[in-house]
C-alpha positions in Angstrom: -14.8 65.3 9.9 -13.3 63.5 12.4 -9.8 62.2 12.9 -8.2 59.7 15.5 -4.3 58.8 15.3 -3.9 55.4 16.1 -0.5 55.9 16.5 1.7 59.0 16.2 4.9 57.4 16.2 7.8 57.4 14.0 9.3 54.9 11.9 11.4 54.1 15.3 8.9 54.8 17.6 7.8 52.0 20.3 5.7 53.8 22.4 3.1 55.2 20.1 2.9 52.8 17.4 3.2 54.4 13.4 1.5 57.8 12.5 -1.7 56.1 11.2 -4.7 57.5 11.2 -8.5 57.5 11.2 -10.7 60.0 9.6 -14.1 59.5 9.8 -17.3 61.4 8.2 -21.0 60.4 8.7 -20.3 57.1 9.2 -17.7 56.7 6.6 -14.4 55.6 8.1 -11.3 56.1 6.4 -7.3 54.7 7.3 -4.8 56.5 6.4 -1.9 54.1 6.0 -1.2 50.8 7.4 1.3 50.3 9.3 3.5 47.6 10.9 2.0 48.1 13.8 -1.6 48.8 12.6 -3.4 45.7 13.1 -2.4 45.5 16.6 -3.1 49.6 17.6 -6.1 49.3 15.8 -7.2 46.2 18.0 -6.4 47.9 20.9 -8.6 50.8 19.6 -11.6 47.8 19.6 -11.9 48.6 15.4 -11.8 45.8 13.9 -10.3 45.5 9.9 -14.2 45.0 8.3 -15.4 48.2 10.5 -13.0 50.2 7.9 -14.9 51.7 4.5 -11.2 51.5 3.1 -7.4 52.7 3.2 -5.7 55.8 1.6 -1.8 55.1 1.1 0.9 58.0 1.3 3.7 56.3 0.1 5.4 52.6 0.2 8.0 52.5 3.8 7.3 49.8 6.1 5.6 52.6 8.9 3.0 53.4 6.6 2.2 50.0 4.8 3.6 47.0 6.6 0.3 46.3 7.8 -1.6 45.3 4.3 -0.4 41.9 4.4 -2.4 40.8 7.5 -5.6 43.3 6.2 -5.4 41.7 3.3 -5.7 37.9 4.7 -8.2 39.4 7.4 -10.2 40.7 4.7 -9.9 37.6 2.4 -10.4 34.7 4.8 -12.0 36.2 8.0 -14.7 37.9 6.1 -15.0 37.3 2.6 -14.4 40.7 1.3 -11.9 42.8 -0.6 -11.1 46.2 1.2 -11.2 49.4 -0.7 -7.5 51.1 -1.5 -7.4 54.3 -2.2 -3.3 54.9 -3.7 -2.2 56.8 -6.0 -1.5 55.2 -9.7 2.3 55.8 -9.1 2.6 53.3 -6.5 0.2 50.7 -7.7 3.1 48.9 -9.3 6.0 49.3 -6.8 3.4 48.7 -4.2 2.3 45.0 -5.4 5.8 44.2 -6.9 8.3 46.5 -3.9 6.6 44.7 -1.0 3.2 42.7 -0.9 3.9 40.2 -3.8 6.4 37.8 -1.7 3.8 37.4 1.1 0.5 37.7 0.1 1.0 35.3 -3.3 -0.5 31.9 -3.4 -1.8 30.7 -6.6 -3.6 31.7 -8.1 -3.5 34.8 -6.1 -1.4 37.1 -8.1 -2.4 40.3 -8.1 -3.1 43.4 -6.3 -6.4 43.4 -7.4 -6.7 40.1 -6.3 -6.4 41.4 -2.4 -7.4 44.7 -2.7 -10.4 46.8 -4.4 -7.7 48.7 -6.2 -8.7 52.6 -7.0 -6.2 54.5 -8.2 -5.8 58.6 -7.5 -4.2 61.0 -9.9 -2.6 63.8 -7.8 -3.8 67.7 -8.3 -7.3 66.9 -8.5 -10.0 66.5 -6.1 -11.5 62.9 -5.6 -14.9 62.4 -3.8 -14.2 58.9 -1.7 -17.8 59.8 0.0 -20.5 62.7 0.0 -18.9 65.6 2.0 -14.9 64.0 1.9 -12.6 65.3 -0.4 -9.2 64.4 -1.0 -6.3 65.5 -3.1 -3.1 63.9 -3.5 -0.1 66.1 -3.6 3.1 64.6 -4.7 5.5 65.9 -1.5 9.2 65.6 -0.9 10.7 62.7 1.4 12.9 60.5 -0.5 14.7 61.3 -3.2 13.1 59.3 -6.6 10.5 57.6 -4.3 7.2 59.2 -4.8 5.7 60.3 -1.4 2.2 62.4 -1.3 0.5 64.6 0.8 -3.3 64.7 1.5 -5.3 67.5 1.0 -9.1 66.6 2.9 -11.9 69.1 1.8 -9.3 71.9 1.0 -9.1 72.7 4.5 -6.8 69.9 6.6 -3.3 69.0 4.9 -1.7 66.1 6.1 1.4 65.5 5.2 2.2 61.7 5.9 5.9 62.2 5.5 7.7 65.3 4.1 10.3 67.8 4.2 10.5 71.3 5.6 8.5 73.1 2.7 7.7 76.5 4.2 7.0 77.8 1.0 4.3 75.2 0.3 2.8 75.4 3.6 2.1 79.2 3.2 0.4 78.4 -0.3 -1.6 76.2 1.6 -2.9 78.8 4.4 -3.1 81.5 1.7 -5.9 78.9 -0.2 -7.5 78.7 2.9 -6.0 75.7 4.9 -7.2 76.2 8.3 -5.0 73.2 10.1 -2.2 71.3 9.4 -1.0 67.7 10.3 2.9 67.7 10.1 5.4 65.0 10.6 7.9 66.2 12.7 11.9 64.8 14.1 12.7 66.2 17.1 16.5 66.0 16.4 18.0 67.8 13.9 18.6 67.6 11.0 15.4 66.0 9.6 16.8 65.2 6.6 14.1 63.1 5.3 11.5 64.5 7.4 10.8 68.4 8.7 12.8 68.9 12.2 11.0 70.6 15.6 14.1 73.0 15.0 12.6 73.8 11.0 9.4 74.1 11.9 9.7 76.6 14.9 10.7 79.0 12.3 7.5 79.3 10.6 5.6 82.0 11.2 3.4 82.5 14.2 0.1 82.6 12.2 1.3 79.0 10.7 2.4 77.6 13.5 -1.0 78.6 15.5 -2.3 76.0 12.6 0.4 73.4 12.8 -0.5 70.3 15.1 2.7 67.7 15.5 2.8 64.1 14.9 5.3 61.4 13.6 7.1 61.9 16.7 9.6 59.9 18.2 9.4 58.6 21.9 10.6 61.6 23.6 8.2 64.2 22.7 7.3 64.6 26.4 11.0 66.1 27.0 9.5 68.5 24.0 6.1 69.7 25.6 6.2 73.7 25.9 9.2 73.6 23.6 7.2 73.2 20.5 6.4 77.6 19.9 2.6 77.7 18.8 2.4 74.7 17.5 0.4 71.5 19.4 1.3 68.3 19.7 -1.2 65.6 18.6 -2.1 63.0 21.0 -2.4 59.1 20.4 -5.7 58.0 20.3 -7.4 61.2 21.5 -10.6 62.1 18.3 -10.3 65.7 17.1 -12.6 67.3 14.9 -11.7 69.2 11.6 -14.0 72.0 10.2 
């Protein structure tokens, strides 16, 4: 597979838009998350919203889905379709009632499903969303009592939208065969809600040589050569994932 960030930005972060991204596999192409800043990155990008086979939501904070609203319209009225969403069965509800009922309601409009090709995920199990892409939902920490998950593509690539230092889970990961991993990373400690630069240089070299950085904020150039073995992923640039 394929995967282009079209943004690696924090929630703060003006420079390189939200950590969105785009995977893409035989002609299937895939968001991950929506952000605020979504619709315009990906215009930039020259992707327009009916170009997308669908949308896979990590968890419900502005960064991540503030951008469903104007998919959804774009979708609706520009071209007569409802987009696929990929979220898992958790956040169905808080996602509809939490923050896309107040704008995207008009009678008699009422309903997620309304919008949205709704398919829920349970976490823990693998679901085919297309021949050859895998995904499995893993239910991460971030905030506390506000489900959060973690994507698991093909059991090789874990990306971790947004999540805490877990070095304990990341090491599970490499010992079931995870070749790369996506992490979130605040430059300042602490991280609190988010794995620090200062957390993750403590990982092991053979996990870190794995470990590319993204959900940065805008001063990640101060941090290149500062981040051990671990890369930095760069905004708009197309990596491939074996």
């Amino acid at each position: 597979m394929n995967i282009t960030m079209i943004g690696t930005g924090s929630a703060f972060a003006k420079k390189y838009d939200n950590n969105n991204a785009l995977i893409e596999h035989n002609g299937f192409r895939l968001l991950v998350d929506c952000g605020i800043t979504l619709p315009k990155a990906l215009h930039q990008q020259g992707i327009a919203f009916d170009e997308l086979d669908g949308v896979l939501i990590s968890h419900i904070h502005g960064d991540h889905v503030g951008g469903l609203e104007e998919y959804a319209f774009q979708m609706m009225f520009k071209y007569q379709r409802k987009p696929i969403l990929y979220i898992a069965q958790s956040l169905v509800e808080p996602l509809w009632e939490q923050t896309l009922r107040g704008g995207l309601t008009q009678e008699p409009l009422v309903e997620l499903e309304h919008f949205f090709d709704v398919r829920p995920l349970a976490p823990g199990i693998d679901h085919e969303l297309y021949p050859g892409l895998t995904v499995k939902l893993m239910e991460t920490k971030h905030i506390p009592n506000k489900p959060s998950y973690s994507f698991l593509f093909n059991g090789s690539f874990f990306y971790t939208a947004d999540m805490r230092f877990d070095p304990m889970l990341l090491q599970q990961l490499i010992d079931n065969g995870v070749s790369t991993i996506y992490h979130d990373c605040q430059l300042e400690a602490p991280g609190v809600v988010h794995a620090s630069l200062d957390e993750l240089l403590t990982l092991p070299d053979f996990i870190q040589q794995k470990t590319w950085l993204m959900h940065y904020g805008d001063a990640i150039e101060q941090y290149v050569g500062h981040t051990g073995n671990m890369r930095i992923v760069e905004q708009h640039k197309t990596y491939t994932i074996v």
